[in-house]
C-alpha positions in Angstrom: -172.8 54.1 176.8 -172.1 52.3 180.2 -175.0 50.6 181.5 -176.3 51.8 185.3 -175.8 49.3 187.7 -178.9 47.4 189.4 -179.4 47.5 193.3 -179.0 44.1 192.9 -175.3 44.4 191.5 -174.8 46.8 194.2 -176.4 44.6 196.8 -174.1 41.7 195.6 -170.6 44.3 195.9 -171.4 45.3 199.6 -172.1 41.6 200.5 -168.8 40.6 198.4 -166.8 43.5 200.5 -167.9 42.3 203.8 -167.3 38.4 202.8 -163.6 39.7 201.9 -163.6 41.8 205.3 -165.2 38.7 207.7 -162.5 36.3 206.2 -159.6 38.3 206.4 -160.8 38.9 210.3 -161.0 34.6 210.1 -157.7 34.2 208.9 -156.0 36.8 211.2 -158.1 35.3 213.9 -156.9 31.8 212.5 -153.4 32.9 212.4 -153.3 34.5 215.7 -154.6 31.1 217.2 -151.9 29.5 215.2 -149.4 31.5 216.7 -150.3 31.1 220.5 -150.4 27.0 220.0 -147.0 27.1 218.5 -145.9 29.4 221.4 -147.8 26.8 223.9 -146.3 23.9 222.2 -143.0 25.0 222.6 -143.1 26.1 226.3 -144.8 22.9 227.0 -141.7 21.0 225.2 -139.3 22.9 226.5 -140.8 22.1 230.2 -141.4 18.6 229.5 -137.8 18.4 228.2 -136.4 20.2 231.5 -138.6 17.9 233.2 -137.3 14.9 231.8 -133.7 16.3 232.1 -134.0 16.8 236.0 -135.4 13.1 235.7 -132.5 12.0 234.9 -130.2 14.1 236.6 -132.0 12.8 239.6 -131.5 9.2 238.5 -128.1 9.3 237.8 -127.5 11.3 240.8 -129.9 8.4 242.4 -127.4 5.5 241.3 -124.6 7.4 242.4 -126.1 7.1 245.9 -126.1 11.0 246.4 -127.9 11.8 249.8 -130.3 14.2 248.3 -131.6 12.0 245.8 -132.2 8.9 246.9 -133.5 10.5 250.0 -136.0 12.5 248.0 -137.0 8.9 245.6 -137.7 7.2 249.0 -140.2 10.3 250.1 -141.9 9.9 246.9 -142.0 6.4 247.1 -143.9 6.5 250.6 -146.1 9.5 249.6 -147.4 7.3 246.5 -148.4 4.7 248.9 -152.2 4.3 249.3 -153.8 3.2 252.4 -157.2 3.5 253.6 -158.9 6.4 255.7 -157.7 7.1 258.6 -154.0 6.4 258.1 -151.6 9.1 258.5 -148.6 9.8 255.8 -146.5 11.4 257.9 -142.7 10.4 258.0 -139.3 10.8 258.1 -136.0 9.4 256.2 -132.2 9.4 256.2 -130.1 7.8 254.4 -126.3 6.5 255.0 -124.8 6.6 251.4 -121.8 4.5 252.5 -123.1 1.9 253.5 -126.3 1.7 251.9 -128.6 1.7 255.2 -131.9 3.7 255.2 -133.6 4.8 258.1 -137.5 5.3 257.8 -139.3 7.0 260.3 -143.5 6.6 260.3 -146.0 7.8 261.6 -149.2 4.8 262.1 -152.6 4.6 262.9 -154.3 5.0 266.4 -156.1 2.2 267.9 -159.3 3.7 266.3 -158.7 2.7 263.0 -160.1 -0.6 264.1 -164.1 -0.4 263.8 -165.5 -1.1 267.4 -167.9 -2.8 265.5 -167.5 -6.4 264.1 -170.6 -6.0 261.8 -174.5 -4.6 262.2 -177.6 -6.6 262.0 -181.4 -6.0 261.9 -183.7 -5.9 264.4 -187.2 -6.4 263.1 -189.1 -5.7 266.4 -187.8 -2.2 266.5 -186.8 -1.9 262.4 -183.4 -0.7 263.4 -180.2 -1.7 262.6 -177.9 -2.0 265.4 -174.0 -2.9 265.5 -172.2 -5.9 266.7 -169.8 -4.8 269.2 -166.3 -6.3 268.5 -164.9 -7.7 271.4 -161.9 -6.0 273.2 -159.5 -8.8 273.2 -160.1 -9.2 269.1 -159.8 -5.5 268.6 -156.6 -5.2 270.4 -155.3 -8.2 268.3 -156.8 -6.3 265.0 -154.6 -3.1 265.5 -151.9 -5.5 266.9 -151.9 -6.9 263.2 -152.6 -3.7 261.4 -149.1 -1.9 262.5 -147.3 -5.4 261.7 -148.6 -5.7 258.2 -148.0 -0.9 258.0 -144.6 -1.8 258.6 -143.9 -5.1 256.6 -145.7 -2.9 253.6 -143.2 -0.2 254.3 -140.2 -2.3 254.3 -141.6 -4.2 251.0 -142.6 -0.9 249.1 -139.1 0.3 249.8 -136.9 -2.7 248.7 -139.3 -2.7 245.6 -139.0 0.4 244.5 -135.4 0.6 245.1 -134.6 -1.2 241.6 -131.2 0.0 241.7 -130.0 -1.9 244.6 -128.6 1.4 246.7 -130.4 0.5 249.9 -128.9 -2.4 251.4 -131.0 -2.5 254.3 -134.1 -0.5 256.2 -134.4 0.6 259.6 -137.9 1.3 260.1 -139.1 2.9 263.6 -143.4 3.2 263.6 -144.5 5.6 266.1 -148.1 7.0 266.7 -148.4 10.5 267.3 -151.7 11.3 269.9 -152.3 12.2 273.6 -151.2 10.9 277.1 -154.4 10.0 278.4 -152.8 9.8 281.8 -151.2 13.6 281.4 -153.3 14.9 278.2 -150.1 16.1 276.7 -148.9 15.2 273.2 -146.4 12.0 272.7 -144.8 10.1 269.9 -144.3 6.7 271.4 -142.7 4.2 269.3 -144.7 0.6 268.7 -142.6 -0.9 266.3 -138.6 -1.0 265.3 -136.8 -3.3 263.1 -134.0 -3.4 261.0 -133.9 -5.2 258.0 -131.1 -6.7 255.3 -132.4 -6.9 251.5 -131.4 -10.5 251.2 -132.6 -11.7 254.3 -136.2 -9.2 253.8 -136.2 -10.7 249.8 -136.6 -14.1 251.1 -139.8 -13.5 252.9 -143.2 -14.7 251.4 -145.2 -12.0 252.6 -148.7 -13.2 250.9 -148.4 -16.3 253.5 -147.0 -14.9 257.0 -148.3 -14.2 260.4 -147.3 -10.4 260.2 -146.3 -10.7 264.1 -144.8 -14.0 263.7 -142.5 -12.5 260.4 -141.8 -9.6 262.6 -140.5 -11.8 265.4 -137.9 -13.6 262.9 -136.7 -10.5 261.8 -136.0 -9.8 265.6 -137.9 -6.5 265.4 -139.2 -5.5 268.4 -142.9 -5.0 268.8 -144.6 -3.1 271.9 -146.3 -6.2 274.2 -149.2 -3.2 274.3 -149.6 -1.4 271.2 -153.3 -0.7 272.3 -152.4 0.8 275.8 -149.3 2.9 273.7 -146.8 0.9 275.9 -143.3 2.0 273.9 -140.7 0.2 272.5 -137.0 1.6 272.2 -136.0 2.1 268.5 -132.9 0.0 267.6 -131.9 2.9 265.9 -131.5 5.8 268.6 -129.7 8.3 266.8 -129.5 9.0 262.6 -125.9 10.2 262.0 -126.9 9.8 258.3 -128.6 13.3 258.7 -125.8 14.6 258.3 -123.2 15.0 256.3 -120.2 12.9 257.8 -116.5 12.8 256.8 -113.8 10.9 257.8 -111.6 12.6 260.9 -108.3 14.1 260.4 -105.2 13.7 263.1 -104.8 17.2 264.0 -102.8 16.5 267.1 -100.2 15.0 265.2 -99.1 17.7 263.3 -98.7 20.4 266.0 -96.4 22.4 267.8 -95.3 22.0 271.5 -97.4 25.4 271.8 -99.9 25.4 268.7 -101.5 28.6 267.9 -105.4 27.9 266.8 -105.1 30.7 264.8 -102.8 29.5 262.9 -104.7 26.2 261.7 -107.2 26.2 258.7 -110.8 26.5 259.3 -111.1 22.7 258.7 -108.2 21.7 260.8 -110.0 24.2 264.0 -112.9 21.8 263.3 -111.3 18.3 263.6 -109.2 19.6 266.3 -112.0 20.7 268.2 -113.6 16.9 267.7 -111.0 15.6 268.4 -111.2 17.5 272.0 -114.9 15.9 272.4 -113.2 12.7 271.8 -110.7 13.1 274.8 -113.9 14.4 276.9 -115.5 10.8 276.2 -118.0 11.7 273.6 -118.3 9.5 270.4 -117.7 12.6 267.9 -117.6 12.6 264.2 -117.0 15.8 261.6 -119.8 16.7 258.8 -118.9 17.6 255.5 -118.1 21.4 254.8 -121.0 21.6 252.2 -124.7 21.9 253.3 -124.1 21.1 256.9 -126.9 23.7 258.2 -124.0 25.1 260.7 -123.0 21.8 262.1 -119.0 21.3 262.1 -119.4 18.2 264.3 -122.1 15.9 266.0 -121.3 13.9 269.0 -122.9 11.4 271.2 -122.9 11.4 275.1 -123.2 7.4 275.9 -123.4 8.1 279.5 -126.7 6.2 280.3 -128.4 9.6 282.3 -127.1 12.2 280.2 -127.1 10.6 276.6 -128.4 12.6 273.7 -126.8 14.5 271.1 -124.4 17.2 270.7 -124.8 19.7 268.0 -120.7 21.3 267.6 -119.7 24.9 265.5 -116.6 25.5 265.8 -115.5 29.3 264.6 -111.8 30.1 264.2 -111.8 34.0 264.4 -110.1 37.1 265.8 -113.4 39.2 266.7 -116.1 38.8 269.0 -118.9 35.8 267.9 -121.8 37.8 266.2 -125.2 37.2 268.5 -126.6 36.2 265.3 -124.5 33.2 265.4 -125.2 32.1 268.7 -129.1 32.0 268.1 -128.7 30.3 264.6 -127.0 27.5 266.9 -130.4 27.6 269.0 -132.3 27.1 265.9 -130.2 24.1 264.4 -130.3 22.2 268.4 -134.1 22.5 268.1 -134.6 21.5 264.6 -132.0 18.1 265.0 -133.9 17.7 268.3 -130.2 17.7 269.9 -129.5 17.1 274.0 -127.3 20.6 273.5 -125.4 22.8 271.1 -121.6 23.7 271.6 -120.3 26.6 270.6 -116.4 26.1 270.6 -114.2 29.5 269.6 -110.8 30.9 269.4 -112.1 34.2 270.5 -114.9 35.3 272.7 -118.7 36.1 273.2 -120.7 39.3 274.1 -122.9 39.6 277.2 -126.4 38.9 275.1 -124.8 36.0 273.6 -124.2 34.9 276.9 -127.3 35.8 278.6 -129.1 34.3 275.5 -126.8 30.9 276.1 -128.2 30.9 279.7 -131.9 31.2 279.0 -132.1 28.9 276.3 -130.5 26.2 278.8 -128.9 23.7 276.1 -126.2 26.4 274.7 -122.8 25.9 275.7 -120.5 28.8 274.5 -116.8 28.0 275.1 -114.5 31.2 274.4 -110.5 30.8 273.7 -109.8 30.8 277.4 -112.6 28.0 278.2 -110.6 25.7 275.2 -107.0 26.5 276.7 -108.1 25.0 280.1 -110.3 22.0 278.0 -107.4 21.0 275.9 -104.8 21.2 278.7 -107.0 19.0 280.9 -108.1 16.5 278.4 -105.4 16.4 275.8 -102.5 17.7 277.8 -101.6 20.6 274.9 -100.8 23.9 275.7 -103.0 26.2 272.9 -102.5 29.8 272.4 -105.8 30.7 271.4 -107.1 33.8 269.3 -106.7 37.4 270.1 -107.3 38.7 274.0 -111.0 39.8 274.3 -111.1 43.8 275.1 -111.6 44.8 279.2 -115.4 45.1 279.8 -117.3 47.6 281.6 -118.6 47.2 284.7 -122.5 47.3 284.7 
């Protein structure tokens, strides 16, 4: 006969049962967890392998001197550098793969950063402590010093980092960005310009020179009144390393007595069309097809009044130059900061083109007839340009 369980056997099943169901819920719960640090672990490998990947993507694109890279190295070179409150990080590079020259663009510190007081002492009879002023002679030799040794850093940090050897030399221009106190608007005078050779900058002992005195041998040139923002001009004016440059072509070689533009490549339209600046007196160079935010050319006006840059499309076409083109130009002469943007074409433009060119004030738009009379006058060639633009309505 089967013997009748106890409520204590029956006590001891229910708490065996619900042991069995608590560590099955552990070990799913356990295997679950499992599961997500795998997952985790292999995302983060895979990103830290990518990672590592562009890494050296980027350094073998970085040895190869490609713009991009190097450019972006030397950014993250100067946004690692640490300097105390009060010191902006804003700047600017370009570099010139070619030839290995960098130009460096920074912003330094205002006049401020100098405390106007040389140290604070203790005045019993009041139990107060008051400030030592610092007197203005030593203050204005104080930020003197401070933007020599900012820009002698700058130069160092950059050669140093550069372990590679792709920058041959530096061009550094230190501006400071504040306000006119004579107009109250806003101005970016430049203090400080030099440029700089590795072998001649690796020579340098920098932990025992006068920081103006170093300056001076490396025939920068230094504002006589940094304090009163009295500007210097950079020794490098204009950054063709911004762009994308190639070498030119001889287009005028290969042409007819009577060339038809349309019947030239896009690319040979472009070099053609520099070529024309070239005749007009402008020193003009081509930009490389790829990445050149618009820009077929760039030239320079020398002329001592008018200098400044030239921003240069040049668009080889039978229809009418879209108004979207036309204000794309606007936005690519304000972002290079360029004196004017030239818009050179074997057809024509439409009234709001035109009227758009007019307002903005630094457009030139030069349709197939303006380019006929251009190349005739400067170059002595007869074009025949694109097709004839339609009769227009009188308004």
């Amino acid at each position: 006969m089967r013997r009748k369980r106890s409520w204590r056997d029956q006590r001891f099943d229910r708490a065996l049962q619900e042991h069995t169901r608590e560590e099955k819920k552990r070990v799913d719960k356990l295997e679950a967890a499992r599961v997500r640090h795998e997952e985790h672990d292999r995302r983060e490998t895979d990103r830290v392998t990518q990672w590592n990947v562009k890494i050296d993507e980027r350094r073998d694109a970085y040895r190869e001197r490609d713009v991009e890279a190097v450019e972006w190295f030397v950014d993250q070179v100067l946004a690692a550098s640490v300097y105390p409150h009060g010191f902006p990080k804003a700047h600017r590079v370009s570099y010139q793969a070619d030839t290995g020259d960098l130009l460096v663009e920074i912003d330094l510190p205002l006049e401020d950063v100098v405390p106007a007081a040389r140290g604070y002492r203790y005045v019993k009879s009041r139990d107060e402590i008051t400030p030592v002023p610092r007197p203005e002679k030593e203050r204005k030799e104080l930020y003197a010093s401070v933007l020599a040794q900012t820009a002698l850093r700058t130069v160092y940090e950059l050669f140093a980092a550069d372990t590679e050897g792709v920058v041959a030399s530096v061009a550094l221009n230190g501006h400071v960005a504040t306000i006119d106190r004579a107009t109250g608007r806003e101005v970016h005078p430049c203090l400080i310009t030099l440029q700089a050779d590795r072998a001649e900058f690796e020579q340098l002992v920098l932990t025992q020179v006068d920081p103006r005195a170093c300056l001076q041998r490396l025939r920068a040139l230094i504002s006589p009144n940094p304090y009163d923002l009295e500007p210097v001009r950079p020794l490098v004016t204009f950054d063709l390393s911004k762009f994308r440059l190639m070498d030119g072509l001889d287009v005028v070689a290969g042409l007819d007595s009577r060339p038809v533009l349309m019947d030239l490549s896009p690319t040979e339209f472009e070099h053609l069309v520099r070529q024309l600046f070239e005749a007009i007196g402008l020193e003009s160079v081509n930009t490389q097809p790829s990445k050149d935010e618009g820009v077929d050319a760039i030239a320079m006006n020398t002329d001592p009044i008018m200098k400044g840059l030239c921003i240069i499309q040049a668009k080889r076409t039978r229809n009418v130059v879209p108004f979207e083109t036309v204000s794309a130009l606007a936005g690519v002469v304000e972002h290079k900061r360029a004196a004017k943007g030239i818009l050179a074409t074997t057809s024509w433009f439409g009234r709001a083109s035109e009227a758009f060119a007019n307002d903005h004030g630094r457009l030139e738009l030069l349709d197939g007839a303006n380019l006929v009379h251009l190349f005739k006058e400067h170059m002595n060639l007869d074009v025949i340009p694109g097709a004839v633009p339609p009769k227009r309505r009188p308004r």
